[in-house]
C-alpha positions in Angstrom: 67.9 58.6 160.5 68.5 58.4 156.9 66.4 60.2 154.2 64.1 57.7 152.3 64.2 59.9 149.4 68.2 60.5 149.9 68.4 56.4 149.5 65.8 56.1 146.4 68.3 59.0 144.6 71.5 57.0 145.9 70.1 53.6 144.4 69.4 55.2 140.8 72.3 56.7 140.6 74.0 53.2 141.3 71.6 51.4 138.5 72.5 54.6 136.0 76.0 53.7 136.6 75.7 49.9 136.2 73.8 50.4 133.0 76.1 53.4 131.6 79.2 50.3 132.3 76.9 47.3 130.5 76.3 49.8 127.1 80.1 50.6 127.1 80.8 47.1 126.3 82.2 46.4 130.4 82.3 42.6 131.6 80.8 43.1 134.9 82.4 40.5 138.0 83.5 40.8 141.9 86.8 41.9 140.6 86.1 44.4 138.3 83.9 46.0 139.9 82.5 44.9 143.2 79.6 47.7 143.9 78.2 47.5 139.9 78.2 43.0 140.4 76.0 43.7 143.9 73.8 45.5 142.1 73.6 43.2 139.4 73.4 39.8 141.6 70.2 41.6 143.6 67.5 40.3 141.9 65.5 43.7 142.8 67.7 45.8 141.2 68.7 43.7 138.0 65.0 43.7 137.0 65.0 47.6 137.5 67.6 47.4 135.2 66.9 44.9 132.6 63.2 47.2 132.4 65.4 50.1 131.6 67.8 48.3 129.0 64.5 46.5 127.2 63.2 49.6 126.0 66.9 49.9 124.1 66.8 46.2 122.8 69.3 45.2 125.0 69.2 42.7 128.1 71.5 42.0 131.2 72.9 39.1 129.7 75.4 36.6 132.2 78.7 34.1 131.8 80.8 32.6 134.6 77.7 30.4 136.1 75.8 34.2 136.7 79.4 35.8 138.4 79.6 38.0 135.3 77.3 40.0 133.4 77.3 41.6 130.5 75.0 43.2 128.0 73.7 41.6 125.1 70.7 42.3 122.7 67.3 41.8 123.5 66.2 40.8 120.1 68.3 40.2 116.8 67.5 41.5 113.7 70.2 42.3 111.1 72.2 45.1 112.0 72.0 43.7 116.0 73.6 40.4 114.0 76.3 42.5 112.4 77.3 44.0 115.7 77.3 40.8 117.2 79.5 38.8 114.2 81.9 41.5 114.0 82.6 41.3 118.2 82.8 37.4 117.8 85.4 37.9 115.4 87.5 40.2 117.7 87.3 37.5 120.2 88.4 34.9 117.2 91.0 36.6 116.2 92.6 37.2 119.5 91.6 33.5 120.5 95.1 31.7 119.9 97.5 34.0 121.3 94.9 34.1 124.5 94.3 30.3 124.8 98.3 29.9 124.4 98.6 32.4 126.7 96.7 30.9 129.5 98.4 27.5 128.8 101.9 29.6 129.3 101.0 31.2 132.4 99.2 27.6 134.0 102.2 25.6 133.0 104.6 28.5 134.4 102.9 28.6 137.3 102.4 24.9 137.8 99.0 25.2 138.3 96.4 22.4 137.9 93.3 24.6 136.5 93.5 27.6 134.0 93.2 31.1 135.4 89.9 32.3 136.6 88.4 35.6 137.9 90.0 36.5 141.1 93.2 34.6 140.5 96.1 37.0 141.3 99.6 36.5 138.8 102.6 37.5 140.2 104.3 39.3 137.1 107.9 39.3 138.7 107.6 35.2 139.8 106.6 34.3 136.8 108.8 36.3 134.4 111.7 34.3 136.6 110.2 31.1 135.6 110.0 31.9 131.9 113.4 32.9 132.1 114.6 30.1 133.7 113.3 27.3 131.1 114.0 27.7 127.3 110.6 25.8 126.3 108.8 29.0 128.2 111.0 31.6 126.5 109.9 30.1 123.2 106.6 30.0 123.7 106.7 33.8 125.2 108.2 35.0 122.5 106.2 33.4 119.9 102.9 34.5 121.7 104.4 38.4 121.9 104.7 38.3 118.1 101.3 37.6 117.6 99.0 40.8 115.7 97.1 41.0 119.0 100.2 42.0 120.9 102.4 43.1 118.5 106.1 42.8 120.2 109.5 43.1 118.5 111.6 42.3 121.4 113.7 39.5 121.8 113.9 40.5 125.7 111.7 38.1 128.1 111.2 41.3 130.2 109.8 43.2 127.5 107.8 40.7 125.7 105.8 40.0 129.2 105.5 43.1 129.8 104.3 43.9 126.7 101.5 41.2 126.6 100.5 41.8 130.0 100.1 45.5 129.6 97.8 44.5 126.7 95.6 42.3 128.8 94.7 44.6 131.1 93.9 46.9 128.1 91.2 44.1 126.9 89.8 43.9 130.5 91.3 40.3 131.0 93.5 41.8 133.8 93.5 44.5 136.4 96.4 46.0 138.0 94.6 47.5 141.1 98.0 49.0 142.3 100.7 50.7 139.7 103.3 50.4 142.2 103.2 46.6 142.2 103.9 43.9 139.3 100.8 41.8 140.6 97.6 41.4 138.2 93.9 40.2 138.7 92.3 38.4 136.1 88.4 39.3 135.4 85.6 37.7 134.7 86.0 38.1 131.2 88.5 35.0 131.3 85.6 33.0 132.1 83.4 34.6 129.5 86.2 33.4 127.0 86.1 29.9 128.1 82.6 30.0 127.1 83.4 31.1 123.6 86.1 28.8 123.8 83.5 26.0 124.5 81.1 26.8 122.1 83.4 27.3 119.4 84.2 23.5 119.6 80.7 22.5 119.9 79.6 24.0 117.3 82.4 24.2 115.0 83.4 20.7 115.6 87.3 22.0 115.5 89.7 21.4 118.7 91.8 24.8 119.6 94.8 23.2 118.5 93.3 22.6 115.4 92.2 26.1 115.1 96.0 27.2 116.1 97.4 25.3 112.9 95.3 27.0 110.6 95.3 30.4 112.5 98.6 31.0 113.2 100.3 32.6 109.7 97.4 34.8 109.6 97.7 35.9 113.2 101.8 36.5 112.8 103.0 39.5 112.1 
């Protein structure tokens, strides 16, 4: 029989871990992390810790339709505001290479929907494709350009590797084996699309729109 007291000690260790992941800034999904999201999507344990992260001002906040979670701020006053305006221009600033990204590797791919968490991308199929049509080597090599990813290559092999190397860096990819050219995206994609939408809700402005006066600034 197991040790009540053993299993008490082994489920606050798991919530000290889940909360130590949400306060380093960690997008929590299935893909990322499979053990932390349990934890999370158990209404028992999320309320243990959501009562642990109140007492800090912060909250177990969630994107994705509740599939990822996040931490935000409990309550905003003005330095919380200035944390929050200078992360939501990270994610602006990176927001056109991203978005031109995705519509590079769904077009490549011939895929009706955008990426999403879970969605595996074959790097070695898709570097082929690229290859094979001169629309996709443009757009690749403009994308690698951008600030956010910073190539100088004019080789298609090193620009994608490049950018994907980077997105696993930003936690929109996981490589869950180094031996293998295949990727995972996270839940922070769909996170994104929800910036994404609120950014034209509320700014009124279409991404393209946002690409045309964006992109000399974002160039290197």
């Amino acid at each position: 029989m197991s040790n009540p007291s053993q299993s008490v000690q082994s489920v606050l260790v798991g919530q000290g871990a889940v909360i130590e992941s949400l306060l380093r800034g960690e997008f929590i999904c299935r893909t990322s992390n499979e053990e932390a999201w349990r934890t999370l999507k158990s209404s028992t344990t999320r309320d243990s810790v959501e009562q642990y992260l109140n007492q800090i001002n912060r909250t177990v906040a969630s994107a994705g339709e509740g599939e990822v979670f996040f931490c935000g701020y409990q309550q905003l006053g003005e330095n919380e505001r200035k944390v929050i305006s200078s992360q939501f221009r990270d994610i602006c600033n990176g927001l056109i290479p991203l978005v031109e990204w995705l519509v590079l590797v769904q077009e490549a791919s011939g895929q009706d929907a955008p990426l999403s968490e879970g969605a595996a991308v074959r790097l070695s199929e898709l570097q082929m494709r690229i290859e094979d049509t001169p629309a996709f080597r443009e757009q690749l090599a403009k994308i690698s350009h951008y600030r956010l990813f910073g190539s100088s290559s004019t080789q298609v092999d090193a620009q994608i590797k490049l950018v994907f190397k980077r997105l696993v860096e930003l936690g929109y990819l996981l490589r869950p084996n180094a031996e293998k050219q295949i990727y995972i995206a996270t839940g922070k994609l769909d996170y994104l699309y929800e910036v994404i939408r609120f950014i034209d809700e509320t700014e009124g402005l279409s991404l393209e729109a946002q690409a045309e006066t964006a992109i000399q600034r974002d160039l290197i």
